[in-house]
DOKEKE-532307 format. One record per residue (C-alpha): y, z, x; residue in one letter; residue number from 1. Coordinates in nm, 3 decimals. Layout:
BEGIN
[rolo [Y, Z, X], 'A', NUM]
...
// end
This chain:
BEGIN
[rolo [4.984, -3.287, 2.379], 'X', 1]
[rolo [4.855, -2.960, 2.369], 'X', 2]
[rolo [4.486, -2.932, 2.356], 'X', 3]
[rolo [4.347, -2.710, 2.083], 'X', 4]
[rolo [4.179, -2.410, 2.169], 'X', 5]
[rolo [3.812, -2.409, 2.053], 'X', 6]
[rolo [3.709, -2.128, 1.853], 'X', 7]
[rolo [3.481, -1.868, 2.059], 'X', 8]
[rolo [3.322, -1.526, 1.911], 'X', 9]
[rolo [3.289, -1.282, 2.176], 'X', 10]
[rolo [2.924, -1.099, 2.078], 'X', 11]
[rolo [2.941, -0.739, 2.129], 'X', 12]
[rolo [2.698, -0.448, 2.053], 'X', 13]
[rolo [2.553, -0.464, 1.714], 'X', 14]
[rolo [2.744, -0.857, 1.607], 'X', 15]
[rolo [2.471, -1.122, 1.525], 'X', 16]
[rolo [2.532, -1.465, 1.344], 'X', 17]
[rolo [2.630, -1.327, 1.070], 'X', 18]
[rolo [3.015, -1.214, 1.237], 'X', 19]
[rolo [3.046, -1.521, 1.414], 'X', 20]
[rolo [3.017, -1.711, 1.087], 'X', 21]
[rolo [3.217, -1.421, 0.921], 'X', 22]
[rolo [3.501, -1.434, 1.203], 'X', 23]
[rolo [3.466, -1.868, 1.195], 'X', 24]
[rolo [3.538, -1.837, 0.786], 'X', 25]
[rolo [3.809, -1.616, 0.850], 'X', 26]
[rolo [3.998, -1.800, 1.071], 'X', 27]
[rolo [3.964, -2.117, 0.867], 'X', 28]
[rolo [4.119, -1.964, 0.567], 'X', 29]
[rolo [4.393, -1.776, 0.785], 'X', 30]
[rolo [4.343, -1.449, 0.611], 'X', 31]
[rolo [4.276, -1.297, 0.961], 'X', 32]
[rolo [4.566, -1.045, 1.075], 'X', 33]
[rolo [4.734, -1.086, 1.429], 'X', 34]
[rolo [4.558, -0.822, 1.594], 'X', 35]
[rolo [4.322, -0.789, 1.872], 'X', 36]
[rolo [4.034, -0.676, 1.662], 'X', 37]
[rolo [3.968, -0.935, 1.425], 'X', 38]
[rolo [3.701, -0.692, 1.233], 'X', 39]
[rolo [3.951, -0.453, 1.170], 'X', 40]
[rolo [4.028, -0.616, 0.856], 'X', 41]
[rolo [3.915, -0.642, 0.489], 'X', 42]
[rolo [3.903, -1.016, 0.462], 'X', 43]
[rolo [3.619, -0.982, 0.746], 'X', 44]
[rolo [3.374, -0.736, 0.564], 'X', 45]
[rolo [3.423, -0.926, 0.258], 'X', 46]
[rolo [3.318, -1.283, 0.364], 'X', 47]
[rolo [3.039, -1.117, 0.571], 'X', 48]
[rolo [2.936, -0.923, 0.275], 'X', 49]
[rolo [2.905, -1.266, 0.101], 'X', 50]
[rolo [2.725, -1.435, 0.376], 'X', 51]
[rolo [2.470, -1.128, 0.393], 'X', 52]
[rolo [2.378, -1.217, 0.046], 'X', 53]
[rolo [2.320, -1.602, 0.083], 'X', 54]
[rolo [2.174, -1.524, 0.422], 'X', 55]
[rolo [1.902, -1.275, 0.275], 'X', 56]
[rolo [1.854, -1.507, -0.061], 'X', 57]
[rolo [1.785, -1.798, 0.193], 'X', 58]
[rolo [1.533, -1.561, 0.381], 'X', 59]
[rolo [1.372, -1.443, 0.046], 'X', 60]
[rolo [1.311, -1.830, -0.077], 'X', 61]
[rolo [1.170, -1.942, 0.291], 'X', 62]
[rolo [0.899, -1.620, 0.284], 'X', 63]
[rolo [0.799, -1.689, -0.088], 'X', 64]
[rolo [0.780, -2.045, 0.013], 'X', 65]
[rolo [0.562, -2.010, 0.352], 'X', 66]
[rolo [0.362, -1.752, 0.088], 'X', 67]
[rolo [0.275, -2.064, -0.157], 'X', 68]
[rolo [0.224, -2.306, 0.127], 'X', 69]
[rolo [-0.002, -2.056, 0.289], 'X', 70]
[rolo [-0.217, -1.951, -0.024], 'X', 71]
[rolo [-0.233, -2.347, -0.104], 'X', 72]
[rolo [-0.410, -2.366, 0.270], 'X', 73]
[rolo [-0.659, -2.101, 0.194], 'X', 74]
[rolo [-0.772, -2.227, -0.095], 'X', 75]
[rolo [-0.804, -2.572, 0.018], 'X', 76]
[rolo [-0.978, -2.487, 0.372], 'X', 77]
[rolo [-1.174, -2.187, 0.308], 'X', 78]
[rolo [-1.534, -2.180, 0.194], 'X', 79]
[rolo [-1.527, -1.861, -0.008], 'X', 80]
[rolo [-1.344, -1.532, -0.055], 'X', 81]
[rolo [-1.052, -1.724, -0.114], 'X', 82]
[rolo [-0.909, -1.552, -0.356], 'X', 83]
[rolo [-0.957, -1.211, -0.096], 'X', 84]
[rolo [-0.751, -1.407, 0.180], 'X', 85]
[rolo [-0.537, -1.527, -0.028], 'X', 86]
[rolo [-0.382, -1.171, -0.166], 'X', 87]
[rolo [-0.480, -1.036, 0.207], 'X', 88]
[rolo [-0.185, -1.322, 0.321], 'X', 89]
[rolo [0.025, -1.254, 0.059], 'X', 90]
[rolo [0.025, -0.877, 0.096], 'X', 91]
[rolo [0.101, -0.924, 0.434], 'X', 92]
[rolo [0.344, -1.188, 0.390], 'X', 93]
[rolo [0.549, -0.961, 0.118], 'X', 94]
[rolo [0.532, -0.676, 0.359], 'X', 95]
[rolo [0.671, -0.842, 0.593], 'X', 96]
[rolo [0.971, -0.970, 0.393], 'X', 97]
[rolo [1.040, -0.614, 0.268], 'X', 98]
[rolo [1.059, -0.522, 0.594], 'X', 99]
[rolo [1.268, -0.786, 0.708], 'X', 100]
[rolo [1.496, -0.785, 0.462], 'X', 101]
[rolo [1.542, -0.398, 0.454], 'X', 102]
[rolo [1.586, -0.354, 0.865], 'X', 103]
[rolo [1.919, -0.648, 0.786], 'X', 104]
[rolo [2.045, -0.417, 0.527], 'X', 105]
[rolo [2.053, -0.125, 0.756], 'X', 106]
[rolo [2.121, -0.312, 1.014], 'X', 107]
[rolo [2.456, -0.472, 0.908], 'X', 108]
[rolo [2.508, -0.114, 0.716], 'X', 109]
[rolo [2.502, 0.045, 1.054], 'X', 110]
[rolo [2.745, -0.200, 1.189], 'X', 111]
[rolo [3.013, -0.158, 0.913], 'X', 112]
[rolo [2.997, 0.214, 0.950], 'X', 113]
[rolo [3.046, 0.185, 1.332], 'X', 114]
[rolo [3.339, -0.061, 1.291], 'X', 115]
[rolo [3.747, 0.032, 1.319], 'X', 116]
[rolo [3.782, -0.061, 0.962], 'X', 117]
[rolo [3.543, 0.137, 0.825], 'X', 118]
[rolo [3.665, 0.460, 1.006], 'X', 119]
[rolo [4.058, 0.352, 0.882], 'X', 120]
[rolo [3.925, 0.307, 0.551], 'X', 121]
[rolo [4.082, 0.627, 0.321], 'X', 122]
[rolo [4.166, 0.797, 0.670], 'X', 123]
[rolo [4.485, 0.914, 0.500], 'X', 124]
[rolo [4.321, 0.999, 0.155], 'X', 125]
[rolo [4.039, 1.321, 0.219], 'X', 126]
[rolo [3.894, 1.263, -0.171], 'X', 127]
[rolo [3.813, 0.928, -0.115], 'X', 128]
[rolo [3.705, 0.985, 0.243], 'X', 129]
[rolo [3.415, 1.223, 0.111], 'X', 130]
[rolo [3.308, 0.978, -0.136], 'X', 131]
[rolo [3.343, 0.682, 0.090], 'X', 132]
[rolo [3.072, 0.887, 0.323], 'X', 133]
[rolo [2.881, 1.037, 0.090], 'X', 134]
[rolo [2.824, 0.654, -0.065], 'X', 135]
[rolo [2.717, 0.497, 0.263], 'X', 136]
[rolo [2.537, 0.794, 0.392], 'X', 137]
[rolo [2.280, 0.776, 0.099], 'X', 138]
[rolo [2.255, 0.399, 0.125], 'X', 139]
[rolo [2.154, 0.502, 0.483], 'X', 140]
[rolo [1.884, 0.758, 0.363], 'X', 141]
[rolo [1.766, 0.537, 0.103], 'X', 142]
[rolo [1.742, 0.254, 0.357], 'X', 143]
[rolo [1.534, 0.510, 0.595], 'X', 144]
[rolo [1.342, 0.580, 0.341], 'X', 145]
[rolo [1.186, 0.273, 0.292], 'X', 146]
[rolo [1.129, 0.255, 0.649], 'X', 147]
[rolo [0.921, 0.588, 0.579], 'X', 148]
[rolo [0.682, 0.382, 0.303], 'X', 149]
[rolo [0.620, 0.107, 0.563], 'X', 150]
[rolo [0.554, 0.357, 0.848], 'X', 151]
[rolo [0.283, 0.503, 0.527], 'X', 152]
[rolo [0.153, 0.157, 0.428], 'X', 153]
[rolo [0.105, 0.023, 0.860], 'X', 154]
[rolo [-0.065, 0.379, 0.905], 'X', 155]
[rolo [-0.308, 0.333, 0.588], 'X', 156]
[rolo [-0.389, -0.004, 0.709], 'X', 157]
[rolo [-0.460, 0.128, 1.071], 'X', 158]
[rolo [-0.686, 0.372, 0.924], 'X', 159]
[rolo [-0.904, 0.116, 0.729], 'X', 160]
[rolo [-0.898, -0.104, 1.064], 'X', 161]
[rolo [-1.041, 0.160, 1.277], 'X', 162]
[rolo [-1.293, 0.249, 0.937], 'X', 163]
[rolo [-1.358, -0.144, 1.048], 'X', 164]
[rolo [-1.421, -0.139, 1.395], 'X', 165]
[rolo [-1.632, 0.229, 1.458], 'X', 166]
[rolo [-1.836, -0.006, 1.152], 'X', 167]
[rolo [-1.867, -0.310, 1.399], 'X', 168]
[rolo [-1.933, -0.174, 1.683], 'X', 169]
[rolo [-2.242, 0.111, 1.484], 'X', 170]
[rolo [-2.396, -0.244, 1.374], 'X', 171]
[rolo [-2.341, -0.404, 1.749], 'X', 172]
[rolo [-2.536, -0.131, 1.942], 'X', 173]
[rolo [-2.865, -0.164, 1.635], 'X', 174]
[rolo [-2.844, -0.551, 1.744], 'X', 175]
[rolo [-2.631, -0.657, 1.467], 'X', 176]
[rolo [-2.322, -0.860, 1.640], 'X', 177]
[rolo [-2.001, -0.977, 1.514], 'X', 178]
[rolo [-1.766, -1.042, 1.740], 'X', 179]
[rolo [-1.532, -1.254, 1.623], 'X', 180]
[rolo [-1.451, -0.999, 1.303], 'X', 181]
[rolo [-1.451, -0.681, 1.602], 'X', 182]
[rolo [-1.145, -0.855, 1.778], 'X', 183]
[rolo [-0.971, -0.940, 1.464], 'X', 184]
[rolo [-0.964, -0.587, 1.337], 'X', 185]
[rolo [-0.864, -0.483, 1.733], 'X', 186]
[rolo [-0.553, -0.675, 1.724], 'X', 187]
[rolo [-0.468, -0.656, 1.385], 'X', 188]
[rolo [-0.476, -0.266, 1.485], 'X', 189]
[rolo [-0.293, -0.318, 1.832], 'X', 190]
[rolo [-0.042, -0.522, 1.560], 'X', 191]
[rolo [-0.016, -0.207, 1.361], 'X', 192]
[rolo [0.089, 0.015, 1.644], 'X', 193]
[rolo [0.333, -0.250, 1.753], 'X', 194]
[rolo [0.474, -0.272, 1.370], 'X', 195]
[rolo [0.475, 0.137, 1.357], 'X', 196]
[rolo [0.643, 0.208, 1.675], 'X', 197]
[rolo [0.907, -0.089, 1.594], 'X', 198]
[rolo [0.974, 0.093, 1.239], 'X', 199]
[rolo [0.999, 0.410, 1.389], 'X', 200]
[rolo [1.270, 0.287, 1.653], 'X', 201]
[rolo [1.480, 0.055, 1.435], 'X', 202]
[rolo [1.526, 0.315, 1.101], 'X', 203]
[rolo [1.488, 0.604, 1.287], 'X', 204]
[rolo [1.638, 0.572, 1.588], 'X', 205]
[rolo [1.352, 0.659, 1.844], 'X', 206]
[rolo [1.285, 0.530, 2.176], 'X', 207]
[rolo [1.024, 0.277, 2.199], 'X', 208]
[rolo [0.834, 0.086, 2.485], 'X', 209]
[rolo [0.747, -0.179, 2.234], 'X', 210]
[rolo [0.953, -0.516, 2.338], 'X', 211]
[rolo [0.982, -0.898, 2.168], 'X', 212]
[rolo [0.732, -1.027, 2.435], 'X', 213]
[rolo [0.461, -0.754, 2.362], 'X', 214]
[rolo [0.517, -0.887, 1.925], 'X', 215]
[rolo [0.484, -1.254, 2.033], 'X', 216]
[rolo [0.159, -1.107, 2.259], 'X', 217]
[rolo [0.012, -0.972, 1.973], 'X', 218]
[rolo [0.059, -1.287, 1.676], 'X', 219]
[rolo [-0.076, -1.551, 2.012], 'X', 220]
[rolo [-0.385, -1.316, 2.057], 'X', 221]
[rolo [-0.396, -1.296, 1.628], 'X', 222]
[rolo [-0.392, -1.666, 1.596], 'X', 223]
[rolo [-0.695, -1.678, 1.901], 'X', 224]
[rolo [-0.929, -1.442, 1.713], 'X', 225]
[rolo [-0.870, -1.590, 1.348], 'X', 226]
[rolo [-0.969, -1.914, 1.592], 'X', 227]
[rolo [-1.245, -1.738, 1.717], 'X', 228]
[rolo [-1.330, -1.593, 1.360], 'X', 229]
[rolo [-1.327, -1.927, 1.221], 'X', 230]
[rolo [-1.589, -2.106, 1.495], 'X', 231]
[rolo [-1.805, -1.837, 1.464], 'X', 232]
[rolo [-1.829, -1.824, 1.090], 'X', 233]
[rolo [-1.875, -2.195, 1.085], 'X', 234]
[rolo [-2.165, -2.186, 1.218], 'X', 235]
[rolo [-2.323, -1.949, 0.913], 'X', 236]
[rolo [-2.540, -2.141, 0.667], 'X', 237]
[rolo [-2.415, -2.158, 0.278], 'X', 238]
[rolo [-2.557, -1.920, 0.000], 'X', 239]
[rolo [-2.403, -2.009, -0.329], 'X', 240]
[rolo [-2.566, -1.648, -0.440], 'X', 241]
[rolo [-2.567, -1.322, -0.367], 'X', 242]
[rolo [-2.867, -1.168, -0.110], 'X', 243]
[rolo [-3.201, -1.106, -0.297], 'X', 244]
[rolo [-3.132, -0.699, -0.240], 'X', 245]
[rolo [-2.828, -0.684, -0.421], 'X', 246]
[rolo [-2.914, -0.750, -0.828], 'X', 247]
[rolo [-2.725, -0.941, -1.052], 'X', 248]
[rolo [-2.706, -0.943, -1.420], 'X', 249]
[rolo [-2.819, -1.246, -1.633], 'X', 250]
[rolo [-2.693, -1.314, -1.982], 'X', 251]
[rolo [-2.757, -1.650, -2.204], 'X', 252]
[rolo [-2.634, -1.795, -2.496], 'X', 253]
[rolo [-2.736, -2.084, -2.709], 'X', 254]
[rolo [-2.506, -2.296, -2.942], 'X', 255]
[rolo [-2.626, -2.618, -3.146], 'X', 256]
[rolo [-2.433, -2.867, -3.055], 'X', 257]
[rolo [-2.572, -3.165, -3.318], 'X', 258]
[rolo [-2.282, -3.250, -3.455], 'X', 259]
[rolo [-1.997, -3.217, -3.156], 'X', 260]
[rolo [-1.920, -3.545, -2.996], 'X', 261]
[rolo [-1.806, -3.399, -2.652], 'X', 262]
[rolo [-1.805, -3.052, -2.548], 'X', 263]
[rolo [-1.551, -2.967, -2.260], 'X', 264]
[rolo [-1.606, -2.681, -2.020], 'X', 265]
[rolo [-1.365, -2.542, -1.791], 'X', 266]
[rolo [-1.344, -2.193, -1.561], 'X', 267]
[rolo [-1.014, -1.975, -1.433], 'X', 268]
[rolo [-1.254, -1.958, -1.094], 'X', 269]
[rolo [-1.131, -2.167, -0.804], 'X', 270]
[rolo [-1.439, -2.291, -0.710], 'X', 271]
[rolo [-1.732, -2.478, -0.864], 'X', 272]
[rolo [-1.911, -2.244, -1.036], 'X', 273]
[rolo [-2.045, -2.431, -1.314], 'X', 274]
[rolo [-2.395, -2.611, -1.271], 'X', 275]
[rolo [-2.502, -2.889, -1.542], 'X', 276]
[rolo [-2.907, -2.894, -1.569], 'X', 277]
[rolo [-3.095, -3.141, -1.777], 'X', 278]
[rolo [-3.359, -2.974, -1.971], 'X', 279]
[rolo [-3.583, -3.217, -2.186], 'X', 280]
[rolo [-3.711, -2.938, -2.377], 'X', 281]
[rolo [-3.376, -2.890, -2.584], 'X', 282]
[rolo [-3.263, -3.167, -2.808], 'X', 283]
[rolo [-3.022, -3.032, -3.041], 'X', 284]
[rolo [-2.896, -2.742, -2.881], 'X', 285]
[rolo [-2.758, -2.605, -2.564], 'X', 286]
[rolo [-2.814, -2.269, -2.359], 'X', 287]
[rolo [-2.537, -2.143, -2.161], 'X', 288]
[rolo [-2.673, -1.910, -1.877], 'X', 289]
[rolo [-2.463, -1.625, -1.662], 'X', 290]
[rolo [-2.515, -1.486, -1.360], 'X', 291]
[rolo [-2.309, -1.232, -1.207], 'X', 292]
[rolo [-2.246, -0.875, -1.024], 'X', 293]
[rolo [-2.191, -0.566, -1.197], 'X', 294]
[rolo [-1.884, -0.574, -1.089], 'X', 295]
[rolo [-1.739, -0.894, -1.233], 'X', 296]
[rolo [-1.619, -0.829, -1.624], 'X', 297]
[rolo [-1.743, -1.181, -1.768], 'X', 298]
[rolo [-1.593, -1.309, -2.094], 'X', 299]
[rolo [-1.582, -1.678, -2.237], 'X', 300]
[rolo [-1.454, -1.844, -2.551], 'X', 301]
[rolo [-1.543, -2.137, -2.728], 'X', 302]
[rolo [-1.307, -2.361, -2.964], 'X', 303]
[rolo [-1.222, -2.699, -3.152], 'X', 304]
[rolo [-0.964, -2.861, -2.968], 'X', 305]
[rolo [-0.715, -3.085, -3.152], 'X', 306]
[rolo [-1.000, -3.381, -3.096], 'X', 307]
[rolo [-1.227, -3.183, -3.288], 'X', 308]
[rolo [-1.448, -3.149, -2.951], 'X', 309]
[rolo [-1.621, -2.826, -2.814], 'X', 310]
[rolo [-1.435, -2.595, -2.513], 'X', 311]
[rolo [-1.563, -2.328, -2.336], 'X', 312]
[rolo [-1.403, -2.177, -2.137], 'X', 313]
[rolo [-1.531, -1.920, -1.883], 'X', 314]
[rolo [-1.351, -1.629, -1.702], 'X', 315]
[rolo [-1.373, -1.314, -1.493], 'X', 316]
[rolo [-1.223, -0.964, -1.362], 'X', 317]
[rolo [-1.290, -0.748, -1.099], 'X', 318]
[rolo [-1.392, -0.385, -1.224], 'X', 319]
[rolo [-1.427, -0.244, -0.882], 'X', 320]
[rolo [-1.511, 0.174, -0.864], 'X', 321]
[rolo [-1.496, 0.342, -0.512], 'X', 322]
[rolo [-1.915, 0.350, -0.550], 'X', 323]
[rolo [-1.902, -0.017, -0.503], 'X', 324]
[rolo [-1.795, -0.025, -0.152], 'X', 325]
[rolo [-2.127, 0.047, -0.039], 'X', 326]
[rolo [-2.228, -0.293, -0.211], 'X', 327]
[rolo [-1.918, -0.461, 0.017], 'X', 328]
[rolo [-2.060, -0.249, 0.302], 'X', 329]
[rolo [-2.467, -0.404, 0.263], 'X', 330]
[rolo [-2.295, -0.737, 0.150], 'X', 331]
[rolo [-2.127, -0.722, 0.532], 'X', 332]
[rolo [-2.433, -0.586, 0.685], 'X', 333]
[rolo [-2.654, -0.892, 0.529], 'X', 334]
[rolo [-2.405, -1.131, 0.591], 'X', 335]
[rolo [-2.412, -1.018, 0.984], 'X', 336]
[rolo [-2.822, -1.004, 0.987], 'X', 337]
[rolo [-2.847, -1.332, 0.806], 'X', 338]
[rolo [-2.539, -1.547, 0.972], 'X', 339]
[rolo [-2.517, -1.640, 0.578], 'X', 340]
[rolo [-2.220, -1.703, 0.385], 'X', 341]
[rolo [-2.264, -1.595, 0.037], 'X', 342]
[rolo [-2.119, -1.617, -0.312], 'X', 343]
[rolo [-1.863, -1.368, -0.238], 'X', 344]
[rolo [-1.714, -1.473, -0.566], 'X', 345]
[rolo [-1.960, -1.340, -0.772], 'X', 346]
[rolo [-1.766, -0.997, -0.785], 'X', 347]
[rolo [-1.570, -1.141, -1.019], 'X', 348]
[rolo [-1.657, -1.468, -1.110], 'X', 349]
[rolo [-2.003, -1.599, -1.304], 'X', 350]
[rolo [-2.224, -1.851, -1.215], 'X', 351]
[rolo [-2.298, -2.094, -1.477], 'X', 352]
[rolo [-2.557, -2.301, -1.595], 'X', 353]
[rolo [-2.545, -2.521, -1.904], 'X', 354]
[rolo [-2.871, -2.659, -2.011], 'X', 355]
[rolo [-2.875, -2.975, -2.181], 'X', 356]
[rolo [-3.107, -3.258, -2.337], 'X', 357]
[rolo [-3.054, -3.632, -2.131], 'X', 358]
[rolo [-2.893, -3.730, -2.449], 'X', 359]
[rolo [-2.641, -3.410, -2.422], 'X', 360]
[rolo [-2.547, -3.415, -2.107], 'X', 361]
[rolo [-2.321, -3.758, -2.148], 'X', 362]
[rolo [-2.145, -3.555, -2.353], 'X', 363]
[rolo [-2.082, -3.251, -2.111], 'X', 364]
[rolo [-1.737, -3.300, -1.950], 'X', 365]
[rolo [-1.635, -3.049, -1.667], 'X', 366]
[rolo [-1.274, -2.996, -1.625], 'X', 367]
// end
């Protein structure tokens, strides 16, 4: 008997996965013509066209679920600014799918229009031949395009890196070190130029020096100096406030409470930012104090719940203006000089107090 022949894809030029699986679904159905190039038909384009779009829907659900999985680690791990890293990552994260997703699309576009069947296709008919390359040429351009915005958005972010570092290394030579944060924001640059020359070669068609070896390089030296951030910063003592130079605003509020069984108070923060202090002086009544930066738009609201109990709750937006990067810049500057983590949060978020009576506070519930 006969053995069967096994099926093979020879890879040329330009074929990834994607034909093999193409060519492999082809053959199974037998809609494949007799011919030496298997491509050169429409079956081909059309199963690979479907493949494309479960391959980049798979792609799209594994980056938006490494996205949750990594914002779920920040905020379980990280001491403050979590809600900073958090949309740092998933900026980063969403670029990066863009990116990917947008290089397969040209990619595979590039392919077709290189292929036998695309050059056969309306050969005979010169109307349809000017549409069929005026169609795919603009998908082209448009594709480019986008490769254009990334180019933009690596080249803003170099910008603010090297902002960053000429910062760092000002503060190092008047005896204010941080080293771990200097070699972050080197190789998240160095990752930049990588990303940029990369963009520039792939939609643009320009020769690069930049190779796989030189992007794996760069993420082993990223994970090292996030490392490196990390033990350094752990070694910072805890401030759940902001330095004594930078003022914040205080607001209070006071509500009798004589006749409320429980009163239930929750926050949109992510943190504990909501202190209960017994205060003997107060019997009937509560005061609710706030404490943030001019920055943070503070707002609560306060309701009967279907129990007929008290809820506030507290919550907070950023109003940032361009003046207030200063107050980043001395909160960096004092968090260097003091090896202090602050209350980072307090851009945004209030700290609360709620001062109660002994016999009020058993009926203070934090959610």
């Amino acid at each position: 008997m006969k053995k069967k022949k096994s099926f093979r894809v020879e890879r040329t030029n330009g074929d990834d996965i994607l034909d093999a699986l193409s060519m492999r679904l082809n053959q199974n159905l037998r809609t494949e013509k007799q011919i030496d190039d298997k491509k050169n038909n429409v079956y081909f384009w059309m199963f690979k066209f479907i493949i494309l779009i479960v391959y980049l829907l798979i792609v799209f659900g594994c980056f938006e679920l490494f996205k949750a999985f990594g914002v779920n680690l920040i905020y379980f791990f990280a001491v403050s600014l979590r809600s900073v890293m958090s949309f740092i990552f998933k900026v980063g994260v969403t670029f990066v799918e863009l990116l990917y997703i947008t290089y397969v699309l040209l990619k595979n576009l590039k392919v077709f229009m290189k292929s036998s069947y695309y050059k056969r296709l309306y050969a005979k008919d010169r109307y349809m031949l000017k549409r069929k390359r005026k169609l795919f040429n603009t998908i082209e351009k448009v594709l480019q395009a986008f490769g254009v915005v990334y180019q933009v958005f690596v080249g803003f972010i170099g910008v603010i890196l090297i902002a960053i570092i000429l910062i760092l290394i000002t503060l190092a030579f008047n005896g204010l070190y941080m080293f771990s944060l200097l070699s972050l924001a080197i190789v998240l640059l160095l990752l930049c130029y990588f990303v940029f020359a990369e963009i520039r070669s792939k939609f643009h068609g320009y020769d690069s020096n930049i190779r796989k070896h030189h992007i794996y390089i760069g993420l082993l030296l990223l994970i090292i100096s996030i490392a490196f951030f990390g033990y350094e910063t752990n070694t910072y003592k805890l401030d759940d406030s902001l330095p004594a130079s930078m003022n914040t605003i205080t607001k209070s509020v006071t509500m009798n409470v004589s006749n409320i069984k429980n009163i239930n108070i929750s926050t949109n923060a992510k943190f504990k930012n909501v202190e209960v202090v017994v205060d003997n002086s107060l019997t009937e009544v509560i005061r609710v104090e706030v404490n943030y930066f001019k920055t943070a738009e503070v707002s609560y609201i306060s309701y009967f719940d279907e129990g007929d109990d008290l809820r506030l709750k507290f919550d907070g937006e950023t109003n940032f203006k361009f003046e207030n990067c200063y107050d980043v810049f001395q909160l960096g500057v004092e968090t260097i000089r003091t090896k202090t983590m602050y209350n980072y949060n307090m851009f945004k978020y209030p700290k609360v107090k709620i001062y109660a009576g002994v016999d009020t506070v058993n009926r203070i519930n934090l959610d």
